[in-house]
Backbone as CSV, one residue per row, in Angstrom:
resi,resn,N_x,N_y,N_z,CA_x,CA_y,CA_z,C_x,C_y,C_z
1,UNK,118.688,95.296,92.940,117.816,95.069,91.783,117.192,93.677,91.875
2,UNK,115.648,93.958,91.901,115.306,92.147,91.355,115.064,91.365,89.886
3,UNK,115.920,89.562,90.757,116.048,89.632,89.391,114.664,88.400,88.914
4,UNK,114.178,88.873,87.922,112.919,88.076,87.807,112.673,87.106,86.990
5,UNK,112.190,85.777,87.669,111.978,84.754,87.010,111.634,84.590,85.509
6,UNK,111.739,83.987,84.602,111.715,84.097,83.160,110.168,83.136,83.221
7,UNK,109.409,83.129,81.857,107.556,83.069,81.930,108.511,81.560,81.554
8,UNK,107.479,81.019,81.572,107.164,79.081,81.968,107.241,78.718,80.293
9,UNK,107.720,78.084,80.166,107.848,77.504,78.703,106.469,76.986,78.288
10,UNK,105.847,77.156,77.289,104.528,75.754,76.894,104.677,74.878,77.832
11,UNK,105.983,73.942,77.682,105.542,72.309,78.189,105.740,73.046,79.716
12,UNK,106.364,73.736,80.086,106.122,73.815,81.625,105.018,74.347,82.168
13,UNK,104.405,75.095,81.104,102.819,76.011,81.815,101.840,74.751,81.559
14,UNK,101.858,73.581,80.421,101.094,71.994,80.662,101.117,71.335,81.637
15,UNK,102.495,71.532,82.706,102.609,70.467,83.455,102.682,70.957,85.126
16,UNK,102.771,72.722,84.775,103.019,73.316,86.038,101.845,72.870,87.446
17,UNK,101.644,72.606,88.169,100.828,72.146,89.427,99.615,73.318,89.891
18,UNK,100.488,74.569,89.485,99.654,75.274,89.999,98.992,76.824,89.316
19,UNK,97.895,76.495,89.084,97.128,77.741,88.214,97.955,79.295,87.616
20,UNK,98.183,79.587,88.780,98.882,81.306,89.621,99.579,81.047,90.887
21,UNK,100.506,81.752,90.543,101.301,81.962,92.317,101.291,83.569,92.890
22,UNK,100.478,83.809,93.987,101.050,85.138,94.220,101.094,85.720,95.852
23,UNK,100.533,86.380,96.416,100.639,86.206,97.692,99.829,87.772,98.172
24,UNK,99.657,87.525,99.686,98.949,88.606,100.230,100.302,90.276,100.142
25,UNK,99.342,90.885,99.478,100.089,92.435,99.510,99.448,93.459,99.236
26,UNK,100.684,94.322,99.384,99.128,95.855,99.546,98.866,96.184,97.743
27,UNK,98.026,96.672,97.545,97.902,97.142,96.463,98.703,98.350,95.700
28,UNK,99.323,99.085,96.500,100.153,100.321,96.477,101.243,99.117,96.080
29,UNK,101.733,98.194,96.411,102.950,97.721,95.865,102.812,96.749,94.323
30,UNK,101.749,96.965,94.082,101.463,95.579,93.321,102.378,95.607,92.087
31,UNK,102.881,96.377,91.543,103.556,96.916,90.062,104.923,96.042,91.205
32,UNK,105.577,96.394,91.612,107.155,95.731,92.288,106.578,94.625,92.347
33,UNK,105.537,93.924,93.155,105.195,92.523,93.518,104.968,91.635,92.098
34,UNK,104.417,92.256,91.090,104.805,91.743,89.548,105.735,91.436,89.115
35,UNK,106.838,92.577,89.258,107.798,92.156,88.879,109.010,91.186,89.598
36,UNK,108.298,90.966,91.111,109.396,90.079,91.450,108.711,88.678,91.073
37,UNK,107.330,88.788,90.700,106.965,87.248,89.919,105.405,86.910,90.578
38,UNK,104.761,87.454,91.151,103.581,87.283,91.948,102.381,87.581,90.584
39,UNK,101.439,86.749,90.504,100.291,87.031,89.658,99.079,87.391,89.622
40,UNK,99.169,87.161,90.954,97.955,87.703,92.012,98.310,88.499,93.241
41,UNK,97.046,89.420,93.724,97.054,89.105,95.469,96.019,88.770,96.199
42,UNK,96.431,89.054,97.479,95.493,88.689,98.247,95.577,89.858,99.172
43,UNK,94.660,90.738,99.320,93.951,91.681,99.852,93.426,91.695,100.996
44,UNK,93.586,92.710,102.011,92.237,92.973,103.259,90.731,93.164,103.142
45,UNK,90.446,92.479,103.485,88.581,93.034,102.681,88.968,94.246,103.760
46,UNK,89.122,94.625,104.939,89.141,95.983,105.747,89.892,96.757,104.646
47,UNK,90.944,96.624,104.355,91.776,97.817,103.364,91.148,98.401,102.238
48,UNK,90.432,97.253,101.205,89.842,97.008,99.780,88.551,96.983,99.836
49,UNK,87.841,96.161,100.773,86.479,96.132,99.829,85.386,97.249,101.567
50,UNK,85.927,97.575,102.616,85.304,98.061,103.608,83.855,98.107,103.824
51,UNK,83.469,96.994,103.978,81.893,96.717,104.551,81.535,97.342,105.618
52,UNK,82.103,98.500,106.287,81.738,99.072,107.224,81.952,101.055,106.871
53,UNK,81.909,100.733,105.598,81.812,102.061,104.767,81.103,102.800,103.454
54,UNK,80.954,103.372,103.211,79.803,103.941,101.933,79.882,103.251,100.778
55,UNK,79.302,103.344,99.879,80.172,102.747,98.302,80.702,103.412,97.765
56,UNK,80.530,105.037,97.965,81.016,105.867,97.555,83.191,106.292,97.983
57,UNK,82.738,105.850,98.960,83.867,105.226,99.832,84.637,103.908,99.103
58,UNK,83.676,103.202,98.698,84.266,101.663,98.383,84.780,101.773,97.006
59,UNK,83.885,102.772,95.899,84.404,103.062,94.582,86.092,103.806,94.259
60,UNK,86.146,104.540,95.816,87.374,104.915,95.219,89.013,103.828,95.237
61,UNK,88.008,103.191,96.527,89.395,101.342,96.522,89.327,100.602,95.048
62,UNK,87.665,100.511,94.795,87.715,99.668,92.996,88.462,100.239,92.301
63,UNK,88.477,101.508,92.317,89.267,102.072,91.141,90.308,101.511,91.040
64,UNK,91.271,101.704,92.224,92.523,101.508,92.287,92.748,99.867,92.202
65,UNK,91.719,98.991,92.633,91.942,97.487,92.374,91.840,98.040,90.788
66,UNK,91.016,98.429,90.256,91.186,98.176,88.628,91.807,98.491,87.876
67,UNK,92.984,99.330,88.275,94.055,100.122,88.370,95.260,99.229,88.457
68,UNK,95.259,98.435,89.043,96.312,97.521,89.789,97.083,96.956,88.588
69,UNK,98.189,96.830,88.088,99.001,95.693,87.775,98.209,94.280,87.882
70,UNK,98.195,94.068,89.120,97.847,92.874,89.238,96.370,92.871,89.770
71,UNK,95.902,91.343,89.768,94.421,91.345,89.974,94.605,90.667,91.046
72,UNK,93.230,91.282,91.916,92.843,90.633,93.272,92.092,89.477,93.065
73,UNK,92.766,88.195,93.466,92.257,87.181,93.029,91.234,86.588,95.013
74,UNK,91.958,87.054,96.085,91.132,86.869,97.106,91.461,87.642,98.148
75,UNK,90.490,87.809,99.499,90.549,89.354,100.023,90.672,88.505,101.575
76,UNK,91.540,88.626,102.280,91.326,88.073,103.382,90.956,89.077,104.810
77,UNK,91.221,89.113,105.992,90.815,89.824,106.965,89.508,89.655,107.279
78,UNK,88.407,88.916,107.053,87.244,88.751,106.438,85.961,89.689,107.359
79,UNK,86.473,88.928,108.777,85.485,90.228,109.747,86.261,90.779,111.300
80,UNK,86.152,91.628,111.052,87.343,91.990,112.211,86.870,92.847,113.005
81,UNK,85.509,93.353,113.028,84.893,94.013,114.023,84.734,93.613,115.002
82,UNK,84.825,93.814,116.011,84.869,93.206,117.851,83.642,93.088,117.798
83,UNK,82.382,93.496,117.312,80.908,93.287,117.908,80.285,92.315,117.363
84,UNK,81.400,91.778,116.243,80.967,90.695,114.862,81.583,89.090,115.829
85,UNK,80.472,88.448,116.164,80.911,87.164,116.864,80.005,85.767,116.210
86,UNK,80.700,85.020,115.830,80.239,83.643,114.991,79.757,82.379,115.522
87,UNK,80.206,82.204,116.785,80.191,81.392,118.085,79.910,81.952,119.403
88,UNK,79.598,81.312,120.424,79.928,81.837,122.083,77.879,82.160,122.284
89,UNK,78.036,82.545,123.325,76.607,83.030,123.499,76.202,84.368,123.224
90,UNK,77.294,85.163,122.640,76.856,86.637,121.995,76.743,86.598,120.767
91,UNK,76.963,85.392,120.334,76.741,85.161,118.521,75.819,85.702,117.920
92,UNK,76.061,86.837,116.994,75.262,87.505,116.158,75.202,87.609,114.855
93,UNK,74.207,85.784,114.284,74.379,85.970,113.207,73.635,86.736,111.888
94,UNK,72.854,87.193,112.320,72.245,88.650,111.641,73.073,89.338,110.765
95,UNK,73.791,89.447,111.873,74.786,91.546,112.021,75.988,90.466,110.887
96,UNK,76.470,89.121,110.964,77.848,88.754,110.816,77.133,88.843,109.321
97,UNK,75.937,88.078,108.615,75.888,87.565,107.410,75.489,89.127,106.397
98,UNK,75.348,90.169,107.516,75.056,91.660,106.468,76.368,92.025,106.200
99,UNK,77.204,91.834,107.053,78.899,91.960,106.803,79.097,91.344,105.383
100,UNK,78.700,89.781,105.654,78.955,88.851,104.542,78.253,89.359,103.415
101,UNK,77.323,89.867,102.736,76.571,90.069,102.166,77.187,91.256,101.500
102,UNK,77.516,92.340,102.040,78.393,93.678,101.554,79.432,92.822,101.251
103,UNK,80.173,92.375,102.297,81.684,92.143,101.593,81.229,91.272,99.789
104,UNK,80.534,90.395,100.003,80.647,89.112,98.764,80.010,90.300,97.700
105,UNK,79.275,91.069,97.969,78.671,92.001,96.830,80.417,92.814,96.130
106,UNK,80.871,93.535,97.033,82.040,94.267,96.509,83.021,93.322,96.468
107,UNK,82.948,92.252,96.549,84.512,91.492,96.079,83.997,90.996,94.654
108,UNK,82.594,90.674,94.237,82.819,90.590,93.140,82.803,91.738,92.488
109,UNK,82.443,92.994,92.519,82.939,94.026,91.695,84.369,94.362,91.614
110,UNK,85.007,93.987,92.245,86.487,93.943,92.444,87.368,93.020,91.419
111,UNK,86.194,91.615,91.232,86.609,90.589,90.748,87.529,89.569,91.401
112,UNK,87.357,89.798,92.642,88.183,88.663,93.555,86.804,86.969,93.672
113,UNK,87.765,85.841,93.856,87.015,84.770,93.902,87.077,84.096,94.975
114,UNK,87.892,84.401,95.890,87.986,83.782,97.548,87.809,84.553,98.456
115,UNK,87.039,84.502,99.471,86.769,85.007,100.929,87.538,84.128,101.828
116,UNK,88.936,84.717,102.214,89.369,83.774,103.200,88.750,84.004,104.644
117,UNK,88.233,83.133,105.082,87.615,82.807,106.356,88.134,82.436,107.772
118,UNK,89.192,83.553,108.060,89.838,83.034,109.883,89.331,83.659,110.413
119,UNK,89.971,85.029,110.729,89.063,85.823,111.198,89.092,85.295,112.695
120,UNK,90.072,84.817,113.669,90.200,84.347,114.810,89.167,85.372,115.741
121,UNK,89.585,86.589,115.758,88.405,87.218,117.112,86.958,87.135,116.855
122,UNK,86.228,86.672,115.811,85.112,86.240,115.586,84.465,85.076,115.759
123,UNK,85.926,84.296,115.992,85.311,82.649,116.544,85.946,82.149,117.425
124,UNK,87.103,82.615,118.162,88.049,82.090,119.617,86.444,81.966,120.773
125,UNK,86.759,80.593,121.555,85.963,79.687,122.308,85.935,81.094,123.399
126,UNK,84.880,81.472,123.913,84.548,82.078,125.270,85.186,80.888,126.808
127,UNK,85.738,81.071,127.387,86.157,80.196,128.642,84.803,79.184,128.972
128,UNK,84.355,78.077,129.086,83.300,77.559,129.129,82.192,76.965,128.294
129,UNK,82.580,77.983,126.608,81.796,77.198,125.873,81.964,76.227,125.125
130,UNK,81.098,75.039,124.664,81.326,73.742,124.776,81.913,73.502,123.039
131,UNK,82.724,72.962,122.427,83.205,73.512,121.144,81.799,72.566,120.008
132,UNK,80.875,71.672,120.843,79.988,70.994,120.062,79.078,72.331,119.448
133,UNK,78.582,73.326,120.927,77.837,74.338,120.761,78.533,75.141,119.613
134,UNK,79.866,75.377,119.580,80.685,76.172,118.231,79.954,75.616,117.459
135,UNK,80.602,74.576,116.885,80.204,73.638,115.962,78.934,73.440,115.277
136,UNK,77.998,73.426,116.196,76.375,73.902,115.508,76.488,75.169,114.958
137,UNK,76.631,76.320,115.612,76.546,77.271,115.456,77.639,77.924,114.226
138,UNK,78.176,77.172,113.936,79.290,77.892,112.670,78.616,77.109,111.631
139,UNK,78.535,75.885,111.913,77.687,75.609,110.663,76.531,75.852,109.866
140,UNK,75.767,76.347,111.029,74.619,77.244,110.635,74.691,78.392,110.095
141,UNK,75.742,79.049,110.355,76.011,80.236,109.665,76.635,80.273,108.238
142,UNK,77.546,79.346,108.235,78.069,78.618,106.887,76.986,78.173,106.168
143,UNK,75.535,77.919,106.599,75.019,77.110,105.659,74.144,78.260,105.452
144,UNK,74.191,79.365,105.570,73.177,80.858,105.564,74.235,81.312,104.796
145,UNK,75.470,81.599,104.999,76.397,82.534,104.543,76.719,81.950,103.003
146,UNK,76.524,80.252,102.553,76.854,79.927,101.416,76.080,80.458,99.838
147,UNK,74.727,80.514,100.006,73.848,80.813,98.865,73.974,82.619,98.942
148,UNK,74.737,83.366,99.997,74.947,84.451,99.670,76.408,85.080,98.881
149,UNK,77.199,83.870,99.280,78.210,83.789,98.034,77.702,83.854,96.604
150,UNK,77.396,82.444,96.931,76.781,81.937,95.316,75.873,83.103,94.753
151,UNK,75.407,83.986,95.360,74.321,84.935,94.644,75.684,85.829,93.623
152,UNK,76.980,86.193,94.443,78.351,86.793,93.682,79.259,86.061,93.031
153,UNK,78.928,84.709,93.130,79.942,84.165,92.422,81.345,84.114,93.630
154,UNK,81.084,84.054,94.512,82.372,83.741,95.484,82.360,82.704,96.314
155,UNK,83.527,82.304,96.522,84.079,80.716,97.526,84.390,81.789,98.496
156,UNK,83.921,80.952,99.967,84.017,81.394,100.885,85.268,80.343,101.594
157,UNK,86.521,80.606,101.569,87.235,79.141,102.003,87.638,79.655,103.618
158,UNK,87.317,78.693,104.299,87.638,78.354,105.617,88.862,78.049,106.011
159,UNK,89.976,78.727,107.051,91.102,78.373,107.283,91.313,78.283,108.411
160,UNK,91.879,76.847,108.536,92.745,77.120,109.870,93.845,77.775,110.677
161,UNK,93.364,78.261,111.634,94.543,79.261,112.167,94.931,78.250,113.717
162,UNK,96.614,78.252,113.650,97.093,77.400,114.738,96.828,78.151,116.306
163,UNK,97.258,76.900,116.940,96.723,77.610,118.166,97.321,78.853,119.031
164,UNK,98.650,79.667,117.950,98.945,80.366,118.670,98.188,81.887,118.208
165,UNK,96.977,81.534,117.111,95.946,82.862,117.036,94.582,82.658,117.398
166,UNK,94.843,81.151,117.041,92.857,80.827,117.328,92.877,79.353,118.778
167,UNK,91.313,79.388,119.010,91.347,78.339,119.991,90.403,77.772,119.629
168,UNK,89.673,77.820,118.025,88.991,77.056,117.697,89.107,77.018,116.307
169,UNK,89.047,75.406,115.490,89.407,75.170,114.628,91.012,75.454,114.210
170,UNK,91.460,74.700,114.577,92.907,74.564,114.613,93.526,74.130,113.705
171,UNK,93.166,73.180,113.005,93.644,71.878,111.833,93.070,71.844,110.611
172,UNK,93.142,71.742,109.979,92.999,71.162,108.192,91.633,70.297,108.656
173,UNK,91.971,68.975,109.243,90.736,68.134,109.816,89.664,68.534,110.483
174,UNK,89.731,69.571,111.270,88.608,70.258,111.759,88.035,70.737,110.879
175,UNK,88.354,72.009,110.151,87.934,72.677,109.151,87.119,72.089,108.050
176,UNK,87.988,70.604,107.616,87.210,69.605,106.952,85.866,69.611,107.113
177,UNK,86.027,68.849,108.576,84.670,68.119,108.837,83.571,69.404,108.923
178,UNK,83.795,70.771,109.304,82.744,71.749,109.449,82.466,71.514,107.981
179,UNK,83.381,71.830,106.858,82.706,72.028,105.395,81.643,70.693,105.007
180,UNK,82.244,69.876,105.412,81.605,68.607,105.066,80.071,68.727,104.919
181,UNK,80.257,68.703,106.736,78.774,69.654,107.452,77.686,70.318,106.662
182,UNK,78.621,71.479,106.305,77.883,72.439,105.393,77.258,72.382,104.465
183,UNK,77.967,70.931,103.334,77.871,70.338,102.833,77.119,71.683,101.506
184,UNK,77.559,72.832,101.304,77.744,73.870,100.300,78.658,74.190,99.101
185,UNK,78.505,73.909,98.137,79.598,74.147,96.472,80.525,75.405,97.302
186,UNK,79.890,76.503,97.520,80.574,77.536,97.752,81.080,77.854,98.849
187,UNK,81.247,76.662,99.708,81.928,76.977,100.999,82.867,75.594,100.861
188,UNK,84.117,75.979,101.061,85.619,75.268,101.306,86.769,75.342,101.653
189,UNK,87.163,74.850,102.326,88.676,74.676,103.171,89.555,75.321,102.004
190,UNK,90.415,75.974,103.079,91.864,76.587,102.910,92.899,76.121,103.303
191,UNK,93.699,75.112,102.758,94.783,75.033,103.478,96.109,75.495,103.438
192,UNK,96.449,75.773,104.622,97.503,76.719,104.795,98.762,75.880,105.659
193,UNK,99.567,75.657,104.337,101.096,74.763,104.973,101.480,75.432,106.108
194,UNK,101.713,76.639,106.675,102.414,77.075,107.757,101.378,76.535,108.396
195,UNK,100.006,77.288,109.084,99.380,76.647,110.120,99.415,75.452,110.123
196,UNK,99.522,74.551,109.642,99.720,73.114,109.224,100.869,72.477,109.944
197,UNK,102.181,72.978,109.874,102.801,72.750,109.656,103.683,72.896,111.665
198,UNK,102.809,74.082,111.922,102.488,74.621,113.609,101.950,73.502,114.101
199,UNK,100.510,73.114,114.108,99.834,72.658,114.523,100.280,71.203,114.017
200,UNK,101.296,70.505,113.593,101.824,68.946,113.631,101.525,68.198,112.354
201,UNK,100.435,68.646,111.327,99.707,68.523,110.210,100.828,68.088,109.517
202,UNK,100.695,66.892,108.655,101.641,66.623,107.420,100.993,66.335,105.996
203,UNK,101.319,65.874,105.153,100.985,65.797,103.876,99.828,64.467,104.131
204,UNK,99.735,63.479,104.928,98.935,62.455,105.368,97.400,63.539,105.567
205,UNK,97.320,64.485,106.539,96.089,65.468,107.103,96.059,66.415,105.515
206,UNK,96.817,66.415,104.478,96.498,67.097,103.669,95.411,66.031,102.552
207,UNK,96.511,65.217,102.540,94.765,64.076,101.415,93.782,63.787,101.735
208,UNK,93.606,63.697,103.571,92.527,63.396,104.016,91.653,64.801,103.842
209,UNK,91.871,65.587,103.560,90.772,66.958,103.071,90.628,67.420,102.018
210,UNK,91.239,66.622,100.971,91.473,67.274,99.274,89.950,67.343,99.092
211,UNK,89.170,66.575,99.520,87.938,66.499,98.748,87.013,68.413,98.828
212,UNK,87.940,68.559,99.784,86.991,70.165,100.212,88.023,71.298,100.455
213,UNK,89.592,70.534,99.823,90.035,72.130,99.674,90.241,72.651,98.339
214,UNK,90.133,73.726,98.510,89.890,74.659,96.938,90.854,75.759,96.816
215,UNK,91.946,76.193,98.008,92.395,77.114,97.431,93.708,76.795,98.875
216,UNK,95.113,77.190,98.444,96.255,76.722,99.205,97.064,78.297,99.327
217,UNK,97.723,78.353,100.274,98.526,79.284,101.196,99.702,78.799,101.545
218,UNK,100.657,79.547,101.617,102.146,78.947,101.973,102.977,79.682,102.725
219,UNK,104.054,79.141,103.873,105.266,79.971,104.172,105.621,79.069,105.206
220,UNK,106.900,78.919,105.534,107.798,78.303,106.113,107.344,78.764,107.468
221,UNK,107.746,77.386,108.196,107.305,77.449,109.643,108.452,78.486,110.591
222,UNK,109.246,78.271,110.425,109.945,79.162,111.365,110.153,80.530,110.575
223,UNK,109.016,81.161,111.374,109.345,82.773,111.345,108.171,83.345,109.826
224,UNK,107.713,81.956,109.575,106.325,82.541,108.423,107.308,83.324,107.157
225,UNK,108.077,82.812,107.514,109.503,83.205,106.522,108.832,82.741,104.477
226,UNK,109.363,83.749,103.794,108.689,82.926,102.453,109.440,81.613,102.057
227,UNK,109.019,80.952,101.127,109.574,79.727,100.675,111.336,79.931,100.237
228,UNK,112.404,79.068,100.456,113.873,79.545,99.798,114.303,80.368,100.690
229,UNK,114.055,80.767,102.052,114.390,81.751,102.975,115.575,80.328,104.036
230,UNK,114.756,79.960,104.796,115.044,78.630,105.404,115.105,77.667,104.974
231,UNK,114.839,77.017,103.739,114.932,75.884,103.397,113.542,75.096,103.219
232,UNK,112.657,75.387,103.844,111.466,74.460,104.156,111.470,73.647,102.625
233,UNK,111.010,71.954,102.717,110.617,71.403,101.600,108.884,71.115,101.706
234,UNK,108.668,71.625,101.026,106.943,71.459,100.765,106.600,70.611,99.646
235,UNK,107.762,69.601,99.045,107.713,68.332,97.968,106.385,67.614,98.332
236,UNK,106.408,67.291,99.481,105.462,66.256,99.792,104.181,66.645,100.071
237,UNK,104.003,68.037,100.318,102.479,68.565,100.316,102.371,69.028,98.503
238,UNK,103.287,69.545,97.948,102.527,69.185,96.856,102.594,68.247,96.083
239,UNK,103.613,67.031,96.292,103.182,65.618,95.622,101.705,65.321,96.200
240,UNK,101.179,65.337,97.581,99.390,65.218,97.620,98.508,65.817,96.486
241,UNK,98.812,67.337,96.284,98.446,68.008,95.629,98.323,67.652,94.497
242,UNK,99.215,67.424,93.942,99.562,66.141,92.311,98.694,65.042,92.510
243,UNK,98.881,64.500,93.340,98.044,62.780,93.387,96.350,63.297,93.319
244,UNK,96.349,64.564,94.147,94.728,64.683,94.033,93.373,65.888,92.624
245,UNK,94.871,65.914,91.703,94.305,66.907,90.702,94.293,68.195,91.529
246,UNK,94.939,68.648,92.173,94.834,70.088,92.184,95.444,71.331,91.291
247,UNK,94.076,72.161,90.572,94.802,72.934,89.780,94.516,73.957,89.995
248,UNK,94.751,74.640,91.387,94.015,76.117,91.597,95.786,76.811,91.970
249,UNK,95.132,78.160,92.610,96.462,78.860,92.791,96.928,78.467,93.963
250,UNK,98.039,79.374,94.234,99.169,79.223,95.919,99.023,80.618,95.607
251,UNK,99.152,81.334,97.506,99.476,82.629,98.005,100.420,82.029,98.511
252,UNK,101.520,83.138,98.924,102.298,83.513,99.363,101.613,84.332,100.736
253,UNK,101.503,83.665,102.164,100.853,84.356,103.368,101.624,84.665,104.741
254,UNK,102.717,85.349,104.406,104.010,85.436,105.667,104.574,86.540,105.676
255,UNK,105.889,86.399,106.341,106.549,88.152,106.332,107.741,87.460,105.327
256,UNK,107.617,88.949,104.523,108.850,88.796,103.308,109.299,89.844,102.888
257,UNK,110.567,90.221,102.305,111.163,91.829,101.624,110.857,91.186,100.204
258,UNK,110.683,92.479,99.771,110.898,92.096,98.149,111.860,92.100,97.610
259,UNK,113.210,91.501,97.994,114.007,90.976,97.381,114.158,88.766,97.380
260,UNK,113.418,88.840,98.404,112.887,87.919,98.716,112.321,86.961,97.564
261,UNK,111.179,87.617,97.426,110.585,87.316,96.241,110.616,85.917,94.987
262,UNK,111.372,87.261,94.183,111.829,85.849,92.978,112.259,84.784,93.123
263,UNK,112.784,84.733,94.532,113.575,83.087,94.856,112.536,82.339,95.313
264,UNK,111.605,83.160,96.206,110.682,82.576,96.752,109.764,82.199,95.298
265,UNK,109.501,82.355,94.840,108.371,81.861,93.273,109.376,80.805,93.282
266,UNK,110.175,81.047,92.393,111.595,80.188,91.804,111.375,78.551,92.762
267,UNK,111.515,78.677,93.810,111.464,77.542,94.640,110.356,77.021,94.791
268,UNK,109.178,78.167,95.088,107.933,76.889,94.704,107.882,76.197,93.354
269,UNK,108.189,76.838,92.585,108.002,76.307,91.324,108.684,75.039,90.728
270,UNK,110.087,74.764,91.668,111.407,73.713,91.899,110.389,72.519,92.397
271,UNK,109.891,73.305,93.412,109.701,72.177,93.872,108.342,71.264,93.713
272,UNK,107.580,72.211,93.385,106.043,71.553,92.311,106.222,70.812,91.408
273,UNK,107.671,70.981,90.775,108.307,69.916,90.117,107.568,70.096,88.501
């Protein structure tokens, strides 16, 4: 049986750090994922919102998002078609921003507010190409792909994935400096303590990007384990978090049972202090 966290007192929902806590899950589970304490999820745009399918097709996923227990607050998987490339010399940004364009249309009918942005086989370096040439070229697309958010009302947040999925954009600091670039309201960094945490990143690489992150991800480095599994202390990424006014949500983005769960909330919540 799980046993589930009790709701936040007044003075603790005044002082709590963080908006919502909830984490990536299927929608078929969302009623259990409530009750072990999750307030959100986070969704496949392939599973939920399918930009590579009818609407008629897509109405029968809304339903069931509107259906849900819980609300889809952001949809990740973002483009996962092999012919969909963001970088390299087959870059097709045409074909990528009609993707973008369907997806940001049905995530806001869904009512989700983040497009998480990895999506590694759409932007891993071709053997030879130069990562400056990336670098133009993602930003250009970021700076096309932003006012088609904004037409839905969606943040498109950018994440780093460590180097054991991606071979480009690796770090919190990278990711930075592309948004910077972009220099778009509706395009911003994701940061994600595990990749972070892979890739050598500490709470120091987390202040240096507050200015452009908008939405945070979590799970213990060994084994992407949830929070209270291993121990991990994440005090000091969210004391940054504290020092820099952050008041948006945390996912939950790893492998976990749902018994898991409530401890895992329970402990972020310990430790947000």
């Amino acid at each position: 049986m799980m046993v589930v966290a009790g709701p936040l007192t007044a003075a603790e929902s005044e002082d709590a750090l963080f908006s919502r806590m909830g984490l990536a899950g299927p929608l078929d589970k969302a009623a259990e994922l409530k009750e072990a304490g999750a307030e959100f999820l986070t969704v496949g745009v392939g599973s939920l919102l399918v930009p590579d399918k009818s609407d008629e097709e897509f109405e029968k996923r809304l339903a069931k998002a509107k259906a849900s227990p819980l609300p889809v607050l952001a949809c990740n998987g973002f483009i996962r078609p092999k012919h969909l490339r963001c970088v390299g010399e087959e870059a097709n940004h045409d074909e990528v921003l009609e993707w973008a364009a369907t997806t940001f249309e049905r995530a806001k009918r869904v009512g989700a507010k983040f497009i998480v942005f990895g999506s590694s086989g759409s932007r891993n370096l071709r053997d030879g190409w130069p990562k400056e040439k990336a670098d133009a070229q993602f930003v250009a697309l970021l700076k096309k792909m932003g006012p088609l958010a904004r037409e839905q009302g969606i943040l498109v947040v950018v994440e780093p994935l460590n180097r054991k999925e991606c071979n480009y954009l690796m770090t919190l600091g990278e990711v930075a400096e592309i948004v910077r670039k972009v220099d778009d309201a509706n395009v911003k960094a994701l940061a994600d303590l595990y990749h972070m945490a892979v890739m050598g990143e500490g709470p120091d690489d987390l202040a240096k990007a507050m200015d452009v992150v908008i939405h945070i991800e979590i799970a213990e480095k060994d084994g992407r384990t949830v929070p209270g599994v291993k121990g991990d202390d994440f005090r000091p990424f969210f004391e940054v978090l504290r020092e820099a006014g952050y008041d948006g949500a945390i996912s939950i983005e790893g492998r976990w049972k749902p018994d898991q769960l409530p401890k895992a909330f329970e402990t972020m919540r310990e430790q947000a202090g």
